[in-house]
C-alpha positions as CSV (number, residue, x, y, z in Angstrom):
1,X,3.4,1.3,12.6
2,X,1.8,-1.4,11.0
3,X,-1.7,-0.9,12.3
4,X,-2.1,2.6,11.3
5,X,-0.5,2.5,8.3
6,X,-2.9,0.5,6.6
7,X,-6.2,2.0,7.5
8,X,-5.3,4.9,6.1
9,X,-4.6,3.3,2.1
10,X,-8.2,1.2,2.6
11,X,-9.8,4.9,3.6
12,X,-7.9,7.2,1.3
13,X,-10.6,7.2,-0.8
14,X,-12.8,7.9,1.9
15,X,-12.3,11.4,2.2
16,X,-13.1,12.4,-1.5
17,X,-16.1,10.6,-2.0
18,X,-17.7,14.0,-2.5
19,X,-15.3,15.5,-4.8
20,X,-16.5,12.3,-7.0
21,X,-20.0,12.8,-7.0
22,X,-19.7,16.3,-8.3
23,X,-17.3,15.4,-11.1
24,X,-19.6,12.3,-12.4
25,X,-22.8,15.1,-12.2
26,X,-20.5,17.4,-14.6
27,X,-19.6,14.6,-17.1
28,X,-22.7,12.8,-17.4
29,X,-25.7,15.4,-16.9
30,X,-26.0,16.7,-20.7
31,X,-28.7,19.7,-21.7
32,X,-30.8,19.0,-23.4
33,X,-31.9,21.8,-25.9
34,X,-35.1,22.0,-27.9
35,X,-35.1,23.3,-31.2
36,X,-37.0,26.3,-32.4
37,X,-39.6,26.2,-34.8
38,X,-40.1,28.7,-37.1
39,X,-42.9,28.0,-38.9
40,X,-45.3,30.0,-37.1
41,X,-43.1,32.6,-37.3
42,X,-43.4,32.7,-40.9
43,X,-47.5,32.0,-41.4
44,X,-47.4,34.7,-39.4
45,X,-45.5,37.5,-41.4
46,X,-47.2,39.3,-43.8
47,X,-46.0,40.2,-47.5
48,X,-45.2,43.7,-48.4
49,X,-44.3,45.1,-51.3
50,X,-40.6,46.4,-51.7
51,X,-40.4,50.1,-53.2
52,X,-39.0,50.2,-56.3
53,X,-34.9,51.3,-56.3
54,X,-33.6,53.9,-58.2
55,X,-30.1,54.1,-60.2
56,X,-29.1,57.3,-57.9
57,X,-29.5,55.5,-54.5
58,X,-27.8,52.1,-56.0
59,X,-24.6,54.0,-56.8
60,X,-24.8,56.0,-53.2
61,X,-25.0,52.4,-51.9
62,X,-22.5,50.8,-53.7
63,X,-20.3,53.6,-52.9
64,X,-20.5,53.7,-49.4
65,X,-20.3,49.8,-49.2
66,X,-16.7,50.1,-51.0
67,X,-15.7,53.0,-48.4
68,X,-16.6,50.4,-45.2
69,X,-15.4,47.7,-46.9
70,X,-11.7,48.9,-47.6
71,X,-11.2,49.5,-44.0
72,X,-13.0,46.3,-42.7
73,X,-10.6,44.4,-44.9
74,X,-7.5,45.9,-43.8
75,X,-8.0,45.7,-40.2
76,X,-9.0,41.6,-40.9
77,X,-5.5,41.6,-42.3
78,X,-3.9,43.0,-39.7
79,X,-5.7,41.1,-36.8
80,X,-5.2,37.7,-39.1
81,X,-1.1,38.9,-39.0
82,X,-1.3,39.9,-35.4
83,X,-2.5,36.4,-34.5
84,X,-0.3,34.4,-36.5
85,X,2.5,36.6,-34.9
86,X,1.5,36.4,-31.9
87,X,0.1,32.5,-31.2
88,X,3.5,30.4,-30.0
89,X,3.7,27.5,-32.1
90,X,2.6,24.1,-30.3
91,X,5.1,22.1,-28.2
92,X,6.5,18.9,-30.3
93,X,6.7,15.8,-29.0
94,X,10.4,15.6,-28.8
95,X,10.4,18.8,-26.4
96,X,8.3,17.2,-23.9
97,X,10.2,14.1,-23.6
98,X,12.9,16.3,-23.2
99,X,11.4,18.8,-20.9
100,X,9.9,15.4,-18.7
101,X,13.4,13.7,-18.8
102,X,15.0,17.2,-17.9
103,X,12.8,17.1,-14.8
104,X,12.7,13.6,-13.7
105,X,17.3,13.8,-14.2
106,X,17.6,17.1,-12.0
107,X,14.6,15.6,-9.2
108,X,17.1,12.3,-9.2
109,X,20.0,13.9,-8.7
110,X,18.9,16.3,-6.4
111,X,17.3,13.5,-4.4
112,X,21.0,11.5,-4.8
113,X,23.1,14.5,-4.0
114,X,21.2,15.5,-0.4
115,X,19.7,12.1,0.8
116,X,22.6,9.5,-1.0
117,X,25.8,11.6,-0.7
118,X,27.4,8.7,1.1
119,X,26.5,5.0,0.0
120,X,27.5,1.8,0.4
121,X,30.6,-0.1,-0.4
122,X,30.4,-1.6,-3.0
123,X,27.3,-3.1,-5.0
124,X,24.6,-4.8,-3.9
125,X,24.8,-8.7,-3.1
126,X,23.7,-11.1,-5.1
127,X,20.3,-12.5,-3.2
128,X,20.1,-9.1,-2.4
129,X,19.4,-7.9,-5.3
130,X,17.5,-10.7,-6.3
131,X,15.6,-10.7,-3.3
132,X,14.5,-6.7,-4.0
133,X,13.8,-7.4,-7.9
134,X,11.4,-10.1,-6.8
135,X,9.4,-7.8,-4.7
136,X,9.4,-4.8,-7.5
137,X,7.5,-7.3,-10.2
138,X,5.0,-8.2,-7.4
139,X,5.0,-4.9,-6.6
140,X,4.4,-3.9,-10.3
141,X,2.1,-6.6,-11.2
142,X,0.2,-5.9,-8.0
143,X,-0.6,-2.3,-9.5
144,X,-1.5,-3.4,-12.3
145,X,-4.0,-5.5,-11.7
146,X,-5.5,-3.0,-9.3
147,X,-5.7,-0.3,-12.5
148,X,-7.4,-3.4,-14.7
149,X,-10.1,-4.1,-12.2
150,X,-10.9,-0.4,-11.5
151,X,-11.4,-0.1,-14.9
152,X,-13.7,-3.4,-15.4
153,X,-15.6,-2.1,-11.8
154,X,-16.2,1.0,-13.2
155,X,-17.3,0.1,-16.9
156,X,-19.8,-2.2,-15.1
157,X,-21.6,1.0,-13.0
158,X,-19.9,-0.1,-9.3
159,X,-18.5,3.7,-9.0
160,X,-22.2,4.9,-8.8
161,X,-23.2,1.7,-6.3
162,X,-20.1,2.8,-4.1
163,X,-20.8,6.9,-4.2
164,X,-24.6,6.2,-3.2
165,X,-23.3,4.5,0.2
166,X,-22.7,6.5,3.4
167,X,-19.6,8.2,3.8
168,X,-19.5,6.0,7.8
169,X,-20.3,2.6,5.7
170,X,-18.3,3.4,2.8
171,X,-15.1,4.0,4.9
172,X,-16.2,0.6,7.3
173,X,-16.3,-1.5,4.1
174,X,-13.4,-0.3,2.9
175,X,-11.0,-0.9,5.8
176,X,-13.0,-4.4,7.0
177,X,-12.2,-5.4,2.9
178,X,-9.1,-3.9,2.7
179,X,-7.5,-4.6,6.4
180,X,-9.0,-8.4,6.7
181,X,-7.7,-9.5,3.0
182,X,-3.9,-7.9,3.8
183,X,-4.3,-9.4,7.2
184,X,-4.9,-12.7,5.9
185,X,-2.1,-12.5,2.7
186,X,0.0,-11.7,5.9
187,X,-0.3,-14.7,8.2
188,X,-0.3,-16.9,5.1
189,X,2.7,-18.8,4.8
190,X,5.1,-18.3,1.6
191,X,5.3,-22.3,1.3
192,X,1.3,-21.9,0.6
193,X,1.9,-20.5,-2.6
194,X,-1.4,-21.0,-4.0
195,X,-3.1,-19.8,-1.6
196,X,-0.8,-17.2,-0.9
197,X,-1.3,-15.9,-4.0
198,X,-5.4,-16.1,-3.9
199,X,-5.2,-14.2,-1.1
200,X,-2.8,-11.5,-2.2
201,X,-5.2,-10.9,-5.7
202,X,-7.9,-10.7,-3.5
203,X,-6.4,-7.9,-1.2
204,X,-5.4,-6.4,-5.3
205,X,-9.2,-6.5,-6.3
206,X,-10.4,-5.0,-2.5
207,X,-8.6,-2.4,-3.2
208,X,-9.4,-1.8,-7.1
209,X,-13.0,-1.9,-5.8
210,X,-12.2,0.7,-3.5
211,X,-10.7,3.0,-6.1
212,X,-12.6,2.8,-8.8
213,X,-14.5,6.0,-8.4
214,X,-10.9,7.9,-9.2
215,X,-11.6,7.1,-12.9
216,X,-14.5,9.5,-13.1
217,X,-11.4,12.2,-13.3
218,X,-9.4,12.6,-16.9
219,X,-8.0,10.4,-18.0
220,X,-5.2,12.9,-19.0
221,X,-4.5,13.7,-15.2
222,X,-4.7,10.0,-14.1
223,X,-1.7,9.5,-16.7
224,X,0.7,12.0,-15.1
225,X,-0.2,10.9,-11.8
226,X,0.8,7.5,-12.9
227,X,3.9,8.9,-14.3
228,X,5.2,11.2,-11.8
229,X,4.4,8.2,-9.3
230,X,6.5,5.9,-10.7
231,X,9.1,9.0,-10.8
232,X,8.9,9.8,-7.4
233,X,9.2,6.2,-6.3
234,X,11.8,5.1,-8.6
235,X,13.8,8.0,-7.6
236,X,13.6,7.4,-3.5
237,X,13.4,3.4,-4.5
238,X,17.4,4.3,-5.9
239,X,18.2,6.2,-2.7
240,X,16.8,3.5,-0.1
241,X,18.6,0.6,-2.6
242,X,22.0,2.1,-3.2
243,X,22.4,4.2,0.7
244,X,24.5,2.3,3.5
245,X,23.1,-0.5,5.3
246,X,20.4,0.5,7.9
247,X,20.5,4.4,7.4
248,X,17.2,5.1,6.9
249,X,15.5,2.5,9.0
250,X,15.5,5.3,12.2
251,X,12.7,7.0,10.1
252,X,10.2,4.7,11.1
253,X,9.4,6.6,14.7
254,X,8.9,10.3,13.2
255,X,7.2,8.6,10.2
256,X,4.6,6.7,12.0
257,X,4.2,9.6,14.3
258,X,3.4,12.2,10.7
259,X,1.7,9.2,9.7
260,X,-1.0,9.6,12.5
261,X,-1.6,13.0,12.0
262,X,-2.7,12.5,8.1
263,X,-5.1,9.8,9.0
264,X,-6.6,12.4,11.4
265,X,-6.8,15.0,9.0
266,X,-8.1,12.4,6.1
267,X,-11.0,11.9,8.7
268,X,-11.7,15.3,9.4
269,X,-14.4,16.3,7.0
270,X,-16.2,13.5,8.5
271,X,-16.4,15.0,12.3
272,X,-16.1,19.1,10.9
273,X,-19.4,20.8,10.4
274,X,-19.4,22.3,6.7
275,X,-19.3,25.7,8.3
276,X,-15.4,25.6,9.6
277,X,-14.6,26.3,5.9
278,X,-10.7,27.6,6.9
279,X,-10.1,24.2,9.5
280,X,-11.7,22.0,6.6
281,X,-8.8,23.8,3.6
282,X,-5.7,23.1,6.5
283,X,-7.0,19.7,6.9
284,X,-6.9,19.4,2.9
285,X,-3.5,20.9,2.3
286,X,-2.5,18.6,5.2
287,X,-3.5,15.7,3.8
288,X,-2.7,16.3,0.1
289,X,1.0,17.3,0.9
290,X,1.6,16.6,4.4
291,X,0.6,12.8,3.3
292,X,3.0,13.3,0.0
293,X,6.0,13.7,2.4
294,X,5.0,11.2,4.7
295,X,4.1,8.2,2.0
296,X,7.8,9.2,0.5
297,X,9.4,9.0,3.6
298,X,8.2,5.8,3.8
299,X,8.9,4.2,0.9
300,X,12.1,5.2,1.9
301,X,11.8,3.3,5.1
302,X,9.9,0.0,3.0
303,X,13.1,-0.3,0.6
304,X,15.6,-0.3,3.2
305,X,13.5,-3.0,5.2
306,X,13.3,-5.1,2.3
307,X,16.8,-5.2,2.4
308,X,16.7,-5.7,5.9
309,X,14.3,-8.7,5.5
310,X,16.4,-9.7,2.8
311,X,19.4,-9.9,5.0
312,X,17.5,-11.7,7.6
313,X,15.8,-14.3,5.4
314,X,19.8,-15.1,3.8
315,X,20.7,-16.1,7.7
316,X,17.6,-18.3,8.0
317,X,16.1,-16.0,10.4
318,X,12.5,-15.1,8.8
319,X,11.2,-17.1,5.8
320,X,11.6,-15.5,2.2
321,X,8.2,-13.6,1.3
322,X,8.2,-10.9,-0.9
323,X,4.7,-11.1,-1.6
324,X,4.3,-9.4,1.5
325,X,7.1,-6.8,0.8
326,X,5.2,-5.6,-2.1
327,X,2.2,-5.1,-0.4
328,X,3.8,-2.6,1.3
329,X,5.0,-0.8,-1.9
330,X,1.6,-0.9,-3.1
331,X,0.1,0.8,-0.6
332,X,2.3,3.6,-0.7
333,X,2.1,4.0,-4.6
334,X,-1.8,4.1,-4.1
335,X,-1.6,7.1,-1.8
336,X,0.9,8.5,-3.1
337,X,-0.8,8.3,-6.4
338,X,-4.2,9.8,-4.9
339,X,-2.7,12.6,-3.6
340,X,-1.4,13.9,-7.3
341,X,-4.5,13.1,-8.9
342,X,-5.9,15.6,-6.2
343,X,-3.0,17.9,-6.8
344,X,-3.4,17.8,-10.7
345,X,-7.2,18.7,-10.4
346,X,-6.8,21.3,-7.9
347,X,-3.9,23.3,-10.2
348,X,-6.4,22.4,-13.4
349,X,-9.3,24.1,-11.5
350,X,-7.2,27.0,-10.5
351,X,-6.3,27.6,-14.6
């Protein structure tokens, strides 16, 4: 499961590399509008004298200005009254974090009441627990330094550098980068911690390189795909941490097997001709939501074996390396995280 697993974070990005040369195109191509001059237009004109007005058509016209006046101004006041009536006033910020808590409270405990109706007994044990904190803050820090060096690779113009590539190089990069610095973080021993931990920043800046070109969407999107990320996780995190020992860890077969057929579909547009329009929009839906399900399922599967791991590295039978753990969390928060940016832009393009 291993082996396929990870091709698919390094080429995520692969499939939308289109999608982001559009959006940049729409941001930064500006018109640019020439004014009008106007003064040929008035050496042009020619001067002609006004007829003189009487006082019998002033009155007419004053008179007939008050009749379509009167009416003018009562219908302004009734559209300004129908619009003030009308116009709901703007959610406060207090009913948001209500309406977001709301949300994120019932998701949770539906998630606890189908998946987590029976748990452990008893709480966690002590290197247990320590043993999964450890690999959250790696886990967290990993993602965070991934968001600060997409930002620093973008402000420096790499987006455009890694649009311009071909779609076949792009996605060979991207996996040799991607695939050879986790490989190597892997097979480095915990006791190495230096270079341990060179290696596992390197694998964090592969893969900010990699996703840099999501920052051409808004920001406003790329903040609730944040949040509803860390939602999601935290929320299946609780299930896989507080469930019985070992329940989900069966998952891996049918996950590795769903697994398999997103990768497929995430390469489609690159085999498709342009023309199968209706194979090209299953594909899409496939990937966007069939991945969401899959990458939960297995950050389902990812907290239980870090228990597992845990248990194992307590006996003295595998060495203690959460740096590696989290690796494994990271890469399902970055395609998790790709696939509601995707689904945040699609429902913004429908509106």
């Amino acid at each position: 499961m291993m082996s396929l697993r990870r091709p698919l974070a390094s080429c995520a990005a692969a499939r939308p590399a289109s999608t982001f040369a559009s959006i940049a195109k729409q941001r930064y191509t500006a018109t640019i509008l020439k004014p009008r001059t106007f003064t040929a237009a008035f050496s042009s004109t020619r001067t002609i004298a006004a007829p003189r007005p009487s006082i019998t058509n002033i009155s007419k016209s004053f008179q007939s200005a008050l009749q379509f006046a009167k009416p003018q101004a009562r219908n302004a006041s009734f559209s300004a009254a129908d619009a003030a009536v009308s116009r709901p006033a703007p959610p406060t910020v207090l009913s948001k974090l209500l309406y977001t808590a709301a949300v994120f409270g019932s998701t949770a405990f539906a998630i606890h009441f189908i998946f987590n109706r029976e748990t452990r007994d008893g709480p966690i044990p002590a290197y247990q627990r320590e043993y999964l904190h450890e690999t959250f803050m790696y886990t967290g820090l990993g993602v965070g330094m991934i968001g600060v060096a997409a930002k620093a690779l973008h402000g420096a113009g790499w987006s455009y550098r890694l649009m311009a590539m071909n779609p076949w190089v792009f996605m060979g990069v991207s996996l040799v980068g991607g695939i050879g610095t986790m490989m190597a973080t892997y097979a480095c021993p915990p006791e190495n911690y230096v270079a341990k931990h060179a290696l596992w920043s390197t694998f964090n800046l592969s893969q900010a390189a990699i996703l840099s070109p999501m920052l051409f969407f808004n920001p406003a999107i790329l903040a609730r795909a944040g949040l509803y990320t860390v939602g999601m996780m935290g929320a299946i995190s609780y299930v896989g941490a507080t469930a019985k020992t070992d329940q989900y860890l069966y998952l891996g077969g049918p996950l590795l097997a769903g697994l398999t057929v997103v990768a497929l579909s995430g390469l489609a547009p690159l085999v498709l001709p342009a023309t199968a329009a209706r194979t090209l929009a299953f594909t899409e839906n496939l990937w966007l939501y069939g991945g969401l399900a899959v990458f939960g399922g297995i950050t389902l599967y990812d907290v239980q074996k870090v228990l597992y791991h845990s248990r194992m590295s307590e006996a003295g039978l595998k060495p203690r390396d959460t740096v590696n753990e989290a690796i494994s969390l990271e890469l399902d928060f970055i395609n998790i995280f790709i696939r509601m940016v995707y689904i945040l832009q699609g429902g913004n393009r429908k509106r």
